[in-house]
C-alpha positions, 0 to 999 in steps of 0.5 A: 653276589660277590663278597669284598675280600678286604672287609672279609679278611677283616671281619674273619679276623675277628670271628677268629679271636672271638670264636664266633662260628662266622662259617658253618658247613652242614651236610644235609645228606650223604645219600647221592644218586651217583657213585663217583669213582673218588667219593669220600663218603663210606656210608650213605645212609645215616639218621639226618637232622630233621627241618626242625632240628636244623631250624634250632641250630640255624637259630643258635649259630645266627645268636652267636654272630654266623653269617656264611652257611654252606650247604652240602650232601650227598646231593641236597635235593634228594632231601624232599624238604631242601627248599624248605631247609634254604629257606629257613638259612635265608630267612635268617640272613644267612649267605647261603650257598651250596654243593651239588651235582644240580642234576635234580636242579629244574627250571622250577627249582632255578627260580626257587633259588631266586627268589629265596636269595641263595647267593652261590652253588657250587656245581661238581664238574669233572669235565668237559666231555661226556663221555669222561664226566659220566663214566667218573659218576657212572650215570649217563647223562649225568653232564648234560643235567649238570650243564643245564641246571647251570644254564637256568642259574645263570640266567637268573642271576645265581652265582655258579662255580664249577668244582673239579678234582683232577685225578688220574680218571681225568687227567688235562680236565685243568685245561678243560674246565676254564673254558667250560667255565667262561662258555658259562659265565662261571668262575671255577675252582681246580684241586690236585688233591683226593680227600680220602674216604670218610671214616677210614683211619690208619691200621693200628700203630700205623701212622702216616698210612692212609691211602683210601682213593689217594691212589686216583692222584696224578703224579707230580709233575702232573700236580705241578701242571693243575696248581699252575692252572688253579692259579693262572697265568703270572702267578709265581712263587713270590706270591704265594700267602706267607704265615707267620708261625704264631698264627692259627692254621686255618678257620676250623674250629676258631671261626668255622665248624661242621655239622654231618647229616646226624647231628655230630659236631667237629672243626671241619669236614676232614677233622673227624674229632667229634664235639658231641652231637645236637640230639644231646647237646645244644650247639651253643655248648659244644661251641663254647666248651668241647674238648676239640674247640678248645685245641683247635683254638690253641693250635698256631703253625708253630704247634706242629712237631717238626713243622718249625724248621721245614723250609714250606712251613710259611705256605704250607697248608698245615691241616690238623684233621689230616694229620689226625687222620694219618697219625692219630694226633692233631698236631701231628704231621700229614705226609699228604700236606707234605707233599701238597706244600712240595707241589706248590714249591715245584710248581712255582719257585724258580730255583731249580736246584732248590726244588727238593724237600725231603719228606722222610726226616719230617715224618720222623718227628711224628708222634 
């Protein structure tokens, strides 16, 4: 099932102004049976949201006007009530979709999924060799699962992307995994980027340091070479989306939000500033009223302390929860977005001799 883009850009819009939770990203476990080199996840074992906790907060989220419903762990299926907990997003007319590694995914499950009318699964795919793919999740066989589960989704009509980070333990996958893709009838979604591990904040009065797994990243030049495959042939640096300072940074928090498996509420997976939690508070209140809502709704691209004056600042991908990570401050600046927007420039401006961007007088203006 694909979803038209201009009548979403619009219907967006409009969550956005009227904060209605129209995405909702919820982890429904952070227990998984590999242990990926470049995981995020610090700690697997928490005290996860039951089938009717979850049921309660389905219910809300759909009263306020939620449609988009992303499932993720972890890996789901370790959950023995998954199906259960799917079944109750799609009975309420959620678009459900979710990410796996799909290697608890059987023909039996294939068919659940279905039937039930999960619309999309995104598959974790790290490459198209086994010997590559496995040694990054540790399991052995671990691709050939993956592959097969993508095999009987297919055919039953289930939407499938495959999902690979390029790093440093699979370097070239972004010329692999578009043809894996087309081999399986697939789209495919690449990213240059390691999101650091979960939980890990700065060293005190340290801001600008946090390099948990950031050292599995290519190198730039490398970058340059996954953006470029991301984005196909002919895409160039006229094209790239052009943002107008006053315009929010992104759906967090003002359209979008993130439940973990415990229970805590916050704008975003990567934004680790807690709203409460739904064993306390119902959802509809933390929506409504907490503390990081309320500055996520308040934060347009012109916010950022020195981002103004950059010459990336229209297309860069300005993130508040990672410049909280590594400042302490929301508005604060991200040397890791400051780099990602320079990858994106090199990769696709054409000027040669205005390449460059100095980040070190940007991180000057951090709080």
């Amino acid at each position: 099932m694909i979803v038209d883009a201009a009548p979403l850009a619009h219907l967006k819009q409009h969550a956005d102004q009227r904060a209605i939770p129209l995405y909702t990203h919820i982890d429904l476990t952070w227990r998984c049976d590999l242990a990926c080199v470049h995981c995020y996840l610090e700690e697997r074992v928490k005290h996860e949201l039951d089938l009717a906790e979850l049921q309660d907060v389905l219910d809300q989220i759909a009263a306020l006007g939620g449609l988009f419903m992303l499932f993720s762990g972890g890996d789901i299926f370790l959950r023995p009530d998954a199906l259960d907990i799917l079944r109750a997003a799609t009975d309420r007319g959620f678009y459900v979709s979710i990410i796996t590694h799909a290697g608890h995914i059987t023909e039996e499950v294939a068919e659940e999924l279905t039937t039930m009318g999960v619309a999309l699964i995104h598959v974790s795919i790290y490459s198209s060799r086994a010997e590559v793919h496995d040694r990054i999740t540790k399991v052995p066989g671990s691709l050939h699962a993956s592959l097969r589960a993508i095999s009987w989704l297919r055919r039953r009509g289930i939407a499938v992307e495959m999902k690979c980070p390029v790093f440093a333990d699979n370097e070239g996958a972004e010329l692999e995994i578009p043809l894996l893709a087309a081999r399986y009838d697939c789209t495919f979604k690449l990213d240059h980027r390691i999101i650091p591990a979960l939980g890990v904040l700065p060293p005190e009065g340290l801001t600008g340091h946090c390099d948990s797994l950031t050292h599995l990243n290519l190198n730039v030049d490398q970058q340059i070479d996954v953006v470029r495959a991301a984005h196909g042939q002919g895409f160039t640096w006229a094209h790239l989306q052009r943002h107008d300072l006053a315009t929010p940074v992104c759906k967090a928090g003002r359209s979008a939000v993130y439940i973990d498996p415990e229970g805590n509420v916050s704008p975003c997976l990567v934004w680790e500033q807690h709203a409460g939690n739904l064993r306390h508070t119902d959802f509809t209140e933390l929506w409504n009223h907490g503390e990081v809502f309320e500055l996520a709704r308040d934060t347009t691209r012109k916010s950022f302390y020195g981002c103004a004056t950059c010459e990336n600042v229209l297309f860069c991908e300005i993130c508040p929860g990672k410049a909280h990570k590594e400042t302490g401050h929301a508005r604060g600046i991200s040397a890791q977005m400051c780099r990602a927007a320079t990858v994106t420039r090199l990769a696709f401006d054409d000027r040669e001799h205005d390449l460059a961007i100095d980040i070190a007088h940007l991180l000057d203006d951090a709080p």
